[in-house]
N, CA, C, O and CB atoms as a CASP TS submission, in Angstrom:
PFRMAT TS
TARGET T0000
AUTHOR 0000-0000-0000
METHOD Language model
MODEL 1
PARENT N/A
ATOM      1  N   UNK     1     -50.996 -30.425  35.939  1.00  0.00           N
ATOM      2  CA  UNK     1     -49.645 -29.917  36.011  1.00  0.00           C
ATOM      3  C   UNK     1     -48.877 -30.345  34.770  1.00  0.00           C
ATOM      4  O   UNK     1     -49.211 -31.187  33.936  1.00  0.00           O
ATOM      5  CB  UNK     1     -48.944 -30.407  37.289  1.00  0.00           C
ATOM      6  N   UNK     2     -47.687 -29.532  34.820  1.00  0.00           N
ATOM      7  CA  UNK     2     -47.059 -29.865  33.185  1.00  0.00           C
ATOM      8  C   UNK     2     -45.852 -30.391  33.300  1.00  0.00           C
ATOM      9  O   UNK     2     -44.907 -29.718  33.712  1.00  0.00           O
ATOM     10  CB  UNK     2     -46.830 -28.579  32.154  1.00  0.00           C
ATOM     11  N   UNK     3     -45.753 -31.497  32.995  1.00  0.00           N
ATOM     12  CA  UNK     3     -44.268 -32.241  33.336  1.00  0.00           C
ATOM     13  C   UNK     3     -43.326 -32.541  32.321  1.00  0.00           C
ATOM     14  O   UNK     3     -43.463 -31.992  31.227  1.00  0.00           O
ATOM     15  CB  UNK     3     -44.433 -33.568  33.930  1.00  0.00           C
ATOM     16  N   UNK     4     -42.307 -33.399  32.534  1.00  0.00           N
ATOM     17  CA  UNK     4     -41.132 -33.436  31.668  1.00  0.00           C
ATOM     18  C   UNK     4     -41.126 -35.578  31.995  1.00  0.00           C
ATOM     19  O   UNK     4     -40.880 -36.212  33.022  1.00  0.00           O
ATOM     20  CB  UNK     4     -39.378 -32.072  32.466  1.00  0.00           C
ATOM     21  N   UNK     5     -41.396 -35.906  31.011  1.00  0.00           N
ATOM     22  CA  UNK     5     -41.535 -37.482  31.301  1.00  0.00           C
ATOM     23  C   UNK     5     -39.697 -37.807  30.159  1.00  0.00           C
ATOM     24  O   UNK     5     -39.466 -37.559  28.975  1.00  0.00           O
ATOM     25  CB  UNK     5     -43.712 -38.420  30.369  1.00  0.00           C
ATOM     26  N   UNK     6     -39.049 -38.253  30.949  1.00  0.00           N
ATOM     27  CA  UNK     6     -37.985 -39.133  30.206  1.00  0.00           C
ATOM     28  C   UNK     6     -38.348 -40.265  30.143  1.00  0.00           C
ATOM     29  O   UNK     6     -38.581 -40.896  31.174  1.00  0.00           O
ATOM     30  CB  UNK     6     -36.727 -39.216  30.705  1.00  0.00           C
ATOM     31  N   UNK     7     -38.458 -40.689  29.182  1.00  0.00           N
ATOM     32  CA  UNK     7     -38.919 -41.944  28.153  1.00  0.00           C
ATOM     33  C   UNK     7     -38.034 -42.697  28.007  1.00  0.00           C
ATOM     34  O   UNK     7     -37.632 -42.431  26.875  1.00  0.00           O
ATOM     35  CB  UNK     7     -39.314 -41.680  26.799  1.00  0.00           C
ATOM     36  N   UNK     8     -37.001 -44.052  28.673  1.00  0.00           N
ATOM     37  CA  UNK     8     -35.753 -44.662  28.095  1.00  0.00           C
ATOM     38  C   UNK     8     -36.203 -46.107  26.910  1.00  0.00           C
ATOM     39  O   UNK     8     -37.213 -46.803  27.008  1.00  0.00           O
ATOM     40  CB  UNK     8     -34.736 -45.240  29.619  1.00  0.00           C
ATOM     41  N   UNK     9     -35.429 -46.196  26.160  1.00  0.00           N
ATOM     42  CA  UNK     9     -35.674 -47.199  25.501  1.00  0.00           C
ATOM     43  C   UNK     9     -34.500 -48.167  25.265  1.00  0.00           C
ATOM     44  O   UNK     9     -33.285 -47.977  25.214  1.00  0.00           O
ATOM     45  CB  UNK     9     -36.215 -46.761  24.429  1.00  0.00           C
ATOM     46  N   UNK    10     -35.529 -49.653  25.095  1.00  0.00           N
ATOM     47  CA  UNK    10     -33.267 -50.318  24.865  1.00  0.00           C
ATOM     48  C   UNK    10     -33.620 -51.108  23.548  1.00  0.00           C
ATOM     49  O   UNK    10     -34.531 -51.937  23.565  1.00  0.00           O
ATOM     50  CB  UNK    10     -32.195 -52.052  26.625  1.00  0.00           C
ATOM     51  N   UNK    11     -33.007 -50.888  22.586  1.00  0.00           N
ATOM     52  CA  UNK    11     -33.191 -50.726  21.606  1.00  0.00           C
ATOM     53  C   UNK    11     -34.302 -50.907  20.687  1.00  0.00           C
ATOM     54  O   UNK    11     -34.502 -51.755  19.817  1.00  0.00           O
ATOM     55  CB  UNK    11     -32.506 -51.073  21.421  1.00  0.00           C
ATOM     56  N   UNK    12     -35.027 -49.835  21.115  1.00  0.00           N
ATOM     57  CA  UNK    12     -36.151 -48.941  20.560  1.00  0.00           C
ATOM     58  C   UNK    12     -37.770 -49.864  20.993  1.00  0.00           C
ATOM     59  O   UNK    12     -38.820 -50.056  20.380  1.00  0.00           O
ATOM     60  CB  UNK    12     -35.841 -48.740  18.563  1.00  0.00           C
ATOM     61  N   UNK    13     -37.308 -50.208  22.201  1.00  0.00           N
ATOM     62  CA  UNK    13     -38.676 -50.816  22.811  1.00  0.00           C
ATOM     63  C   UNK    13     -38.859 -50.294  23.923  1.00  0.00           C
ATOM     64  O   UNK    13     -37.860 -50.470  24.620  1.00  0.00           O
ATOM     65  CB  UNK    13     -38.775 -52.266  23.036  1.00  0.00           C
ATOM     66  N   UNK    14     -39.868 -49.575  24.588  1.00  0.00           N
ATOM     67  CA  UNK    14     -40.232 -48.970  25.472  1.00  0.00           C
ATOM     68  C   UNK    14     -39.388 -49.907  26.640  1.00  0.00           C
ATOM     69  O   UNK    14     -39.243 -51.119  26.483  1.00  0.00           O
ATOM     70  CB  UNK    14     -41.790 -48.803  25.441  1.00  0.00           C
ATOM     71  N   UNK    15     -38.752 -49.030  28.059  1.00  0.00           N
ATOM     72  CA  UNK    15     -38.553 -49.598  29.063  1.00  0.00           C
ATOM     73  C   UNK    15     -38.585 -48.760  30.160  1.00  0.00           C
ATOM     74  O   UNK    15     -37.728 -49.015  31.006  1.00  0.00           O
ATOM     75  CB  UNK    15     -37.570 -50.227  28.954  1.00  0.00           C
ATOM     76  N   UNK    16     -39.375 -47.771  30.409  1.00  0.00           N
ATOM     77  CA  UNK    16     -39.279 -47.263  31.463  1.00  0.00           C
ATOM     78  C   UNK    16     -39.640 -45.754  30.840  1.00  0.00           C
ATOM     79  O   UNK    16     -39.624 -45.299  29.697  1.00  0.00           O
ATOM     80  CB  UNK    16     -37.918 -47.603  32.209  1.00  0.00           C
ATOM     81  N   UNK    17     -40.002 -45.153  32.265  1.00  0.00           N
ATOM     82  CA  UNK    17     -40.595 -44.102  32.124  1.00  0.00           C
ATOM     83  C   UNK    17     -40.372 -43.192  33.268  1.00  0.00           C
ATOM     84  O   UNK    17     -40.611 -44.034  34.134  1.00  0.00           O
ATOM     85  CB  UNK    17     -41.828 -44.373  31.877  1.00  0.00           C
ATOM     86  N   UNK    18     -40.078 -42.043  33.991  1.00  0.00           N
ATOM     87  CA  UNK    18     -40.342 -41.396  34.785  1.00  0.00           C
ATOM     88  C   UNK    18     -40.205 -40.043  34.320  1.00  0.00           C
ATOM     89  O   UNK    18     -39.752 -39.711  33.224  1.00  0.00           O
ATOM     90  CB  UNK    18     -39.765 -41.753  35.748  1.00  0.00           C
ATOM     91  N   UNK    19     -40.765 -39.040  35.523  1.00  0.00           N
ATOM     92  CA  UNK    19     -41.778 -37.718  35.131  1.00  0.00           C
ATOM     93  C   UNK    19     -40.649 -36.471  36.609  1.00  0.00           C
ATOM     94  O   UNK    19     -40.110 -36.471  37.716  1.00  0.00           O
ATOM     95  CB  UNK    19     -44.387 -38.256  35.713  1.00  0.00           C
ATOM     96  N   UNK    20     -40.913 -35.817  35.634  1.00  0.00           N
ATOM     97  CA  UNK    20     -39.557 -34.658  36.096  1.00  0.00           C
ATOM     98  C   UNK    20     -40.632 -33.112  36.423  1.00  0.00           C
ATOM     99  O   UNK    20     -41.419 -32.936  35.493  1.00  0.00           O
ATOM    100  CB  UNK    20     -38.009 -34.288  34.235  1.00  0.00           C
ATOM    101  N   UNK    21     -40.706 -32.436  37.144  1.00  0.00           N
ATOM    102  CA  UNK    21     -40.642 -31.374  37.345  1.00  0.00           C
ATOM    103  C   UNK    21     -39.643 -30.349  36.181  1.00  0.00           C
ATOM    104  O   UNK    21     -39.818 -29.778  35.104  1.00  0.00           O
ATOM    105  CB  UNK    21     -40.307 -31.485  38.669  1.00  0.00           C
ATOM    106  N   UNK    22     -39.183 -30.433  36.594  1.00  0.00           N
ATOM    107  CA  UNK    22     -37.632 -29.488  35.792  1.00  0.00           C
ATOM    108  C   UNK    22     -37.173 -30.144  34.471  1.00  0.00           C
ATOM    109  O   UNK    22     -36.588 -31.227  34.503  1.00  0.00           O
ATOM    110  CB  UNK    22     -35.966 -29.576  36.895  1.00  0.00           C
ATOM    111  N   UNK    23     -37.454 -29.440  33.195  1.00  0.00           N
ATOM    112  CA  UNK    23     -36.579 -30.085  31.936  1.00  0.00           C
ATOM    113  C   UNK    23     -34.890 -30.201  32.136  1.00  0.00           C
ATOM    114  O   UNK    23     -34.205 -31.050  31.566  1.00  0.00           O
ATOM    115  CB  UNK    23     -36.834 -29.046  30.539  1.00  0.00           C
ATOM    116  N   UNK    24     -34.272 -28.974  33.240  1.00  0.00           N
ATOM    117  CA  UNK    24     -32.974 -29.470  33.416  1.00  0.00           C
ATOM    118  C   UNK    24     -32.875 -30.576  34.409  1.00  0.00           C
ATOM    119  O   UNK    24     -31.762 -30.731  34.911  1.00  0.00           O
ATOM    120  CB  UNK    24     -32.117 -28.413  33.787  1.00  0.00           C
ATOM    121  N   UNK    25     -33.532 -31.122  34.667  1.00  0.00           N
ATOM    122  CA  UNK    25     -33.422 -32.377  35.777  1.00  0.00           C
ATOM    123  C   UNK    25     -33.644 -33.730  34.616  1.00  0.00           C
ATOM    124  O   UNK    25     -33.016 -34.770  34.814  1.00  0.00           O
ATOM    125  CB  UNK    25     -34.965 -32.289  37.283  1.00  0.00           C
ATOM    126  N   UNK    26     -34.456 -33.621  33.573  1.00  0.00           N
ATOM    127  CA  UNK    26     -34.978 -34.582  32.791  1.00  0.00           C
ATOM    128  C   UNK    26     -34.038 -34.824  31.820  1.00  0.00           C
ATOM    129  O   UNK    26     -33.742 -35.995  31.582  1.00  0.00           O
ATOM    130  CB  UNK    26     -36.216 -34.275  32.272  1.00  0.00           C
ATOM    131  N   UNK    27     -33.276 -33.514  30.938  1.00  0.00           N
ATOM    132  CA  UNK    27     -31.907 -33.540  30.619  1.00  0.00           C
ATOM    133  C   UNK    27     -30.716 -34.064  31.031  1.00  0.00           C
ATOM    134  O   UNK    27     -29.883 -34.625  30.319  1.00  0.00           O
ATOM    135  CB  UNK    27     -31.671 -32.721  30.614  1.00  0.00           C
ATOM    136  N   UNK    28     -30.655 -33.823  32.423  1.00  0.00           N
ATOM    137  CA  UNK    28     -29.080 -34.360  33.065  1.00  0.00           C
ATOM    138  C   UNK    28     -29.444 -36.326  33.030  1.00  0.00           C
ATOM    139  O   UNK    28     -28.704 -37.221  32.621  1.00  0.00           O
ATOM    140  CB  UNK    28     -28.734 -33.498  35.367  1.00  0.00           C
ATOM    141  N   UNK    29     -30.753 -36.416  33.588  1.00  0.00           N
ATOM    142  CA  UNK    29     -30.527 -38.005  33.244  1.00  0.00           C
ATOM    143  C   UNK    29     -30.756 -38.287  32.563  1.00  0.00           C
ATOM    144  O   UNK    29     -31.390 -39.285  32.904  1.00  0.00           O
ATOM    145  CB  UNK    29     -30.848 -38.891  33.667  1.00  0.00           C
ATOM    146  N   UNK    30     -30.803 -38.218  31.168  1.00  0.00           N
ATOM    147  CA  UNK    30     -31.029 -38.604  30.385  1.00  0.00           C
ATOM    148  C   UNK    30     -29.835 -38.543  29.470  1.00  0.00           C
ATOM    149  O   UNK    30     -29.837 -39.267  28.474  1.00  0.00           O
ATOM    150  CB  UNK    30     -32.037 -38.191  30.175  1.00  0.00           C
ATOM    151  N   UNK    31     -29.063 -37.941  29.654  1.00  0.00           N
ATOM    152  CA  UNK    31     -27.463 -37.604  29.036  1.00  0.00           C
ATOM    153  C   UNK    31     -26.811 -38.884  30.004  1.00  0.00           C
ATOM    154  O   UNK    31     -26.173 -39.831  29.545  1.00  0.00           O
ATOM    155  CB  UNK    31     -26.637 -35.584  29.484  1.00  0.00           C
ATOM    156  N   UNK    32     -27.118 -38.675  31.370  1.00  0.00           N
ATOM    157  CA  UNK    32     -26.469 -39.971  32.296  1.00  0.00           C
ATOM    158  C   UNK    32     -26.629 -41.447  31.588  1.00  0.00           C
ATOM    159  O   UNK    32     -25.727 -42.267  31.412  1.00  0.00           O
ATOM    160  CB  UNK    32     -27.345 -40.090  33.885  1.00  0.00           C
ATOM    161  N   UNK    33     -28.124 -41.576  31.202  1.00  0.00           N
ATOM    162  CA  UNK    33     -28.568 -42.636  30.998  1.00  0.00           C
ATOM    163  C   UNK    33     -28.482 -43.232  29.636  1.00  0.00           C
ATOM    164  O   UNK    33     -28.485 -44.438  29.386  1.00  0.00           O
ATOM    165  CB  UNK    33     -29.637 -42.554  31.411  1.00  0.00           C
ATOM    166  N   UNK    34     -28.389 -42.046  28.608  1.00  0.00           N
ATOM    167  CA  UNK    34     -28.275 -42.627  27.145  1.00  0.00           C
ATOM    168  C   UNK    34     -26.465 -43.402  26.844  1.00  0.00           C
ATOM    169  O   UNK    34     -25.398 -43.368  27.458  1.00  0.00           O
ATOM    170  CB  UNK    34     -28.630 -41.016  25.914  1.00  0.00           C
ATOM    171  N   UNK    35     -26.909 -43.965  25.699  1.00  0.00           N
ATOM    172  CA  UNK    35     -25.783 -44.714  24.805  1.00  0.00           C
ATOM    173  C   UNK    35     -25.091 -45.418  25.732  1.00  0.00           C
ATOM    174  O   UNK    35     -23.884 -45.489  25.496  1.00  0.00           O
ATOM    175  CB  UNK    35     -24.747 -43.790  23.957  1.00  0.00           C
ATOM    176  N   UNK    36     -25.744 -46.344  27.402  1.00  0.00           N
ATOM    177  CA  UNK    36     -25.075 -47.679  27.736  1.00  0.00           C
ATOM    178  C   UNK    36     -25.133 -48.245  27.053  1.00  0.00           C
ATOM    179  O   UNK    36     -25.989 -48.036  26.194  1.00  0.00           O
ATOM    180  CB  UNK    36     -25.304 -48.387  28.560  1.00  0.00           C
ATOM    181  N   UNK    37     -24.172 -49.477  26.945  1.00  0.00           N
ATOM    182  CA  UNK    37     -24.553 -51.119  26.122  1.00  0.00           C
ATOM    183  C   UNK    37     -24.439 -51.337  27.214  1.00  0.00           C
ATOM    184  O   UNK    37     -23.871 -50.848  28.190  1.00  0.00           O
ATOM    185  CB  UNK    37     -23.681 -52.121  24.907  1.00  0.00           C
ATOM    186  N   UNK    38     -25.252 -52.420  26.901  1.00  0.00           N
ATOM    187  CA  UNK    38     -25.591 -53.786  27.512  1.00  0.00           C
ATOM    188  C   UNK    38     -25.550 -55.159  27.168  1.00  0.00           C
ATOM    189  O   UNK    38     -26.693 -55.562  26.951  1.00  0.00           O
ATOM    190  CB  UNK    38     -26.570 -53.766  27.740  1.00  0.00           C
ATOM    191  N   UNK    39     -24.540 -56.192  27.006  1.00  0.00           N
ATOM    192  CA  UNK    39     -24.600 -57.747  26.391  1.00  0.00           C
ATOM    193  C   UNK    39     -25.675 -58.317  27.080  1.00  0.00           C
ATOM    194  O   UNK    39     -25.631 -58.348  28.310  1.00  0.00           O
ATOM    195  CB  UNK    39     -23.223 -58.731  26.623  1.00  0.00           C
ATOM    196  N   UNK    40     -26.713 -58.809  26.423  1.00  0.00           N
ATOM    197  CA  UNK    40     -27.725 -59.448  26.410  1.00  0.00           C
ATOM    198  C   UNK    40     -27.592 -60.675  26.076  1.00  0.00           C
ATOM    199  O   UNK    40     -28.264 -60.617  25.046  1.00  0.00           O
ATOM    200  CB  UNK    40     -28.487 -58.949  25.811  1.00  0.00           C
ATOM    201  N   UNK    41     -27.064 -62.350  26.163  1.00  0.00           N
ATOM    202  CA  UNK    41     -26.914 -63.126  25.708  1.00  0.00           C
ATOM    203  C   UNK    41     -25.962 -62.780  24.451  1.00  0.00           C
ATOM    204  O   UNK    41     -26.304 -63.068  23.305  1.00  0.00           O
ATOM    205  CB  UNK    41     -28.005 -63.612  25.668  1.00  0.00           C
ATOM    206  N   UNK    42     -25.580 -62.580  24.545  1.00  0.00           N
ATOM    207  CA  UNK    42     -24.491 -62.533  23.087  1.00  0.00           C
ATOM    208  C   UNK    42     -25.094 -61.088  22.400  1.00  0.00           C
ATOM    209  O   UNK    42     -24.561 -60.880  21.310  1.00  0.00           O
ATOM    210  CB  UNK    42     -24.754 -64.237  21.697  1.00  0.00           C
ATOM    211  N   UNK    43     -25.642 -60.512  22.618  1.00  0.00           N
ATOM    212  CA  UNK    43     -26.447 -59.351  21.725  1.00  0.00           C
ATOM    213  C   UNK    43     -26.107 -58.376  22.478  1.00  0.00           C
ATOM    214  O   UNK    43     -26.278 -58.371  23.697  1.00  0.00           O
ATOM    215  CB  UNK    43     -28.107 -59.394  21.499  1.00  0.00           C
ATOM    216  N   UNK    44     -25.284 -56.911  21.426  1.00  0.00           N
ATOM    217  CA  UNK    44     -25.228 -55.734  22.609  1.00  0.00           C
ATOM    218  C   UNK    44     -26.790 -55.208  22.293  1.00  0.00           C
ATOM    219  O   UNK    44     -27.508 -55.193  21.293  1.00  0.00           O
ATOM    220  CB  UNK    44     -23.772 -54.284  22.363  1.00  0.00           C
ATOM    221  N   UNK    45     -26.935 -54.745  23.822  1.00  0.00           N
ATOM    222  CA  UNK    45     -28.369 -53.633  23.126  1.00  0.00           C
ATOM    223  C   UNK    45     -27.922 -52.438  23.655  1.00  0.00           C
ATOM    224  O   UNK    45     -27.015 -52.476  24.486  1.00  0.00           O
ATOM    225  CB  UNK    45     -30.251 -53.908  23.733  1.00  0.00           C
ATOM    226  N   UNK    46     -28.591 -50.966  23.182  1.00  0.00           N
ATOM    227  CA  UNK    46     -28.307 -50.193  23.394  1.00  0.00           C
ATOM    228  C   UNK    46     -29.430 -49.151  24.230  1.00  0.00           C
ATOM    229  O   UNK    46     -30.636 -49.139  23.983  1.00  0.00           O
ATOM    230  CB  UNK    46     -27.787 -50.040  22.384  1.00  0.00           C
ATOM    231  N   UNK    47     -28.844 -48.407  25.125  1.00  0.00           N
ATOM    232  CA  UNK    47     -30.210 -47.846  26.104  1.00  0.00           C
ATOM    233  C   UNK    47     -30.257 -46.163  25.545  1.00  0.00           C
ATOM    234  O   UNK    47     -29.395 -45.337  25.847  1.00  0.00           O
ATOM    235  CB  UNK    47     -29.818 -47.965  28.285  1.00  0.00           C
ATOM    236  N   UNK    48     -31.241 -45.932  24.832  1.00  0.00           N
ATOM    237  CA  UNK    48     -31.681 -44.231  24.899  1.00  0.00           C
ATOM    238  C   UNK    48     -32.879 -44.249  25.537  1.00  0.00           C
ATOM    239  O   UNK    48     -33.837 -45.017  25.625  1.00  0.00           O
ATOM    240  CB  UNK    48     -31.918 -43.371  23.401  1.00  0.00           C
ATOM    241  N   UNK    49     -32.391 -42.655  26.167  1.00  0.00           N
ATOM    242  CA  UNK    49     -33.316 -41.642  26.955  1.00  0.00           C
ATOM    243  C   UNK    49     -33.789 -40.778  26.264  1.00  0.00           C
ATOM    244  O   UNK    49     -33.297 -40.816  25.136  1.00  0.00           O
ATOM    245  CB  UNK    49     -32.780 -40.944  27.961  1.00  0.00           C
ATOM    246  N   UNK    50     -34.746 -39.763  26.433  1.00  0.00           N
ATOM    247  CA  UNK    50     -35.122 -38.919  25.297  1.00  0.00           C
ATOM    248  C   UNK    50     -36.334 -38.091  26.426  1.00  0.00           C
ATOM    249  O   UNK    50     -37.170 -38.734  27.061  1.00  0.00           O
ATOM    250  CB  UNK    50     -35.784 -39.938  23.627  1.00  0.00           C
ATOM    251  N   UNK    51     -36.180 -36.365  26.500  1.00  0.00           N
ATOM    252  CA  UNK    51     -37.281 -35.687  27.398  1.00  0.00           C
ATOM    253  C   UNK    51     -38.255 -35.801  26.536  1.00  0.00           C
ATOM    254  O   UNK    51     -38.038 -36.064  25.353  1.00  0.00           O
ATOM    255  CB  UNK    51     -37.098 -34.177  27.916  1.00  0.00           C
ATOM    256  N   UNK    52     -39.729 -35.572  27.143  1.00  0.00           N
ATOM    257  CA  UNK    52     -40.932 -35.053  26.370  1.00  0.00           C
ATOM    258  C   UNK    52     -41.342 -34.539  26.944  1.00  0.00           C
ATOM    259  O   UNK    52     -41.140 -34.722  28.145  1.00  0.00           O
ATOM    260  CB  UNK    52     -41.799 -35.623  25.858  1.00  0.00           C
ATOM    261  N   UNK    53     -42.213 -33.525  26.501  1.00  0.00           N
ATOM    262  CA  UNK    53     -43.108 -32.149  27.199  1.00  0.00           C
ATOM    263  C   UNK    53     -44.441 -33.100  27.828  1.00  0.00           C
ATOM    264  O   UNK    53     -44.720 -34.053  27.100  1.00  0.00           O
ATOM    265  CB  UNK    53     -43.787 -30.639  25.691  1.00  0.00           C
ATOM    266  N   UNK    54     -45.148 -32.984  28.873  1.00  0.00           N
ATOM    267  CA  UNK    54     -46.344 -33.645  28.597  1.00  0.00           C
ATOM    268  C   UNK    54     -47.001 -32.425  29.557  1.00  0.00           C
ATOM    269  O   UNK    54     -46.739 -31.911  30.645  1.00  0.00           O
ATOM    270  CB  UNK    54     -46.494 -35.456  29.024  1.00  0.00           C
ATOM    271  N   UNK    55     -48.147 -32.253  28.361  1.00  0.00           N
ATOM    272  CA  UNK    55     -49.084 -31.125  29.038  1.00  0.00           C
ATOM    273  C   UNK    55     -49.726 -31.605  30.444  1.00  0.00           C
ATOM    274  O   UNK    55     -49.268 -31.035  31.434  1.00  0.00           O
ATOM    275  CB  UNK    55     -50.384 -30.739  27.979  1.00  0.00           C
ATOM    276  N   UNK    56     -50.366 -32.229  30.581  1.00  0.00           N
ATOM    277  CA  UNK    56     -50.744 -32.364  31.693  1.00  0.00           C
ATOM    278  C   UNK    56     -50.711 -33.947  32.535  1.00  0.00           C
ATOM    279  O   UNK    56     -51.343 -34.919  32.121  1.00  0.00           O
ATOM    280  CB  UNK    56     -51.936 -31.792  31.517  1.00  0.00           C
ATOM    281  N   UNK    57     -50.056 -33.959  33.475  1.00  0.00           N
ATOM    282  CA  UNK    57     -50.211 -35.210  34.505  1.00  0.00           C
ATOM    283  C   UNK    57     -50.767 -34.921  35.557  1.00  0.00           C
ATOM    284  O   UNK    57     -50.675 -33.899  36.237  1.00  0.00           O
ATOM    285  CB  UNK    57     -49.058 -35.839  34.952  1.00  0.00           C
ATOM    286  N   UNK    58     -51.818 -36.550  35.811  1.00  0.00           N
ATOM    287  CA  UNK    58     -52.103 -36.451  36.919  1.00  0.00           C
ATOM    288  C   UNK    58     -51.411 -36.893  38.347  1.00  0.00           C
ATOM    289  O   UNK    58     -51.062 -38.054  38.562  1.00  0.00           O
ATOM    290  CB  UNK    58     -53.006 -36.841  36.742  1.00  0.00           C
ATOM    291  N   UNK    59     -51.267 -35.900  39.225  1.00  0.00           N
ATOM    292  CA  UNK    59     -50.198 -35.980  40.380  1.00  0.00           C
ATOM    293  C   UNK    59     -50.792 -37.148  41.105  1.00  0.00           C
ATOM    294  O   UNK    59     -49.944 -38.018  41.304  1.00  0.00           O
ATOM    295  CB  UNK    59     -50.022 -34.544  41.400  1.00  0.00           C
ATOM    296  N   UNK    60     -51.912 -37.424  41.535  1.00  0.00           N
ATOM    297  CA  UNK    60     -52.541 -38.409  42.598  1.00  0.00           C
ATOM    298  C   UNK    60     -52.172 -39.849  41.790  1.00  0.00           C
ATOM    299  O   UNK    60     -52.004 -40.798  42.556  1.00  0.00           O
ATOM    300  CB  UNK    60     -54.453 -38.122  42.899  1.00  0.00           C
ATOM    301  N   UNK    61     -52.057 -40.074  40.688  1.00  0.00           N
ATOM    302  CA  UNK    61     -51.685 -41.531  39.867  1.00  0.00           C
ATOM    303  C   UNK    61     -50.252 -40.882  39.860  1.00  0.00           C
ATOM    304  O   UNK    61     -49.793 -40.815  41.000  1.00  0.00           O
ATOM    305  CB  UNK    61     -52.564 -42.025  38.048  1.00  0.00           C
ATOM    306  N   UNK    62     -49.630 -40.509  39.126  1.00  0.00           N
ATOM    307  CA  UNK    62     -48.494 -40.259  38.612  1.00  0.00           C
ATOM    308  C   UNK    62     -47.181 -39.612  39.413  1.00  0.00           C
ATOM    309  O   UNK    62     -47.260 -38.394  39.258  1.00  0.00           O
ATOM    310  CB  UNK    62     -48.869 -39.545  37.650  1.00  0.00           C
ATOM    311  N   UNK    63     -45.859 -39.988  40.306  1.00  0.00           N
ATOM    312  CA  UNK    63     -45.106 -39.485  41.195  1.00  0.00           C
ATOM    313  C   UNK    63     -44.566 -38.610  40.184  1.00  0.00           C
ATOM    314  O   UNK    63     -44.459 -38.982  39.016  1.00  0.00           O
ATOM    315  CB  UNK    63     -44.221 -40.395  42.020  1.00  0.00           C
ATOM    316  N   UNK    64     -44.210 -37.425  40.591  1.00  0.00           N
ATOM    317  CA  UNK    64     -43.593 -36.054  39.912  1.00  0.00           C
ATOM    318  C   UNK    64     -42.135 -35.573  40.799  1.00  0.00           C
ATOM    319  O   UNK    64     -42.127 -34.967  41.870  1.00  0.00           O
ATOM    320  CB  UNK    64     -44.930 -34.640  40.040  1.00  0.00           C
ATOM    321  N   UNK    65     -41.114 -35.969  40.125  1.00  0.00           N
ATOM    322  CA  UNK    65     -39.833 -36.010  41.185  1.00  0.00           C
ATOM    323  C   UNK    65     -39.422 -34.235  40.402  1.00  0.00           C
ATOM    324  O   UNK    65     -38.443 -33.600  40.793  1.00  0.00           O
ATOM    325  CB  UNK    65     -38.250 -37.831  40.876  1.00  0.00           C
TER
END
């Protein structure tokens, strides 16, 4: 199956991952989710989201919302 994985990152280190059915579903959170800060000990960090196409996932490993 062909999914839509939003990829978030906080400042530019992988943190998460989940897998979309719908590119407009993978879009809306990802507009929700980009450009928080966050103070980290004295450090802001910053959270981006970003869609990707992914040709094929497997459904039995992988939840597909």
């Amino acid at each position: 199956m062909t999914a839509f994985m939003l990829a978030c990152y906080l400042n530019g280190v992988a943190d998460g991952q989940i897998y979309f059915r719908s590119a407009a579903d993978c879009v809306t959170f990802s507009r929700y989710l980009s450009k928080q800060e966050y103070d980290m000990k004295g450090k802001t960090q910053v959270y981006d989201c970003i869609c990707k196409l992914v040709p094929l996932v497997n459904e039995e490993k992988v939840r597909v919302y």
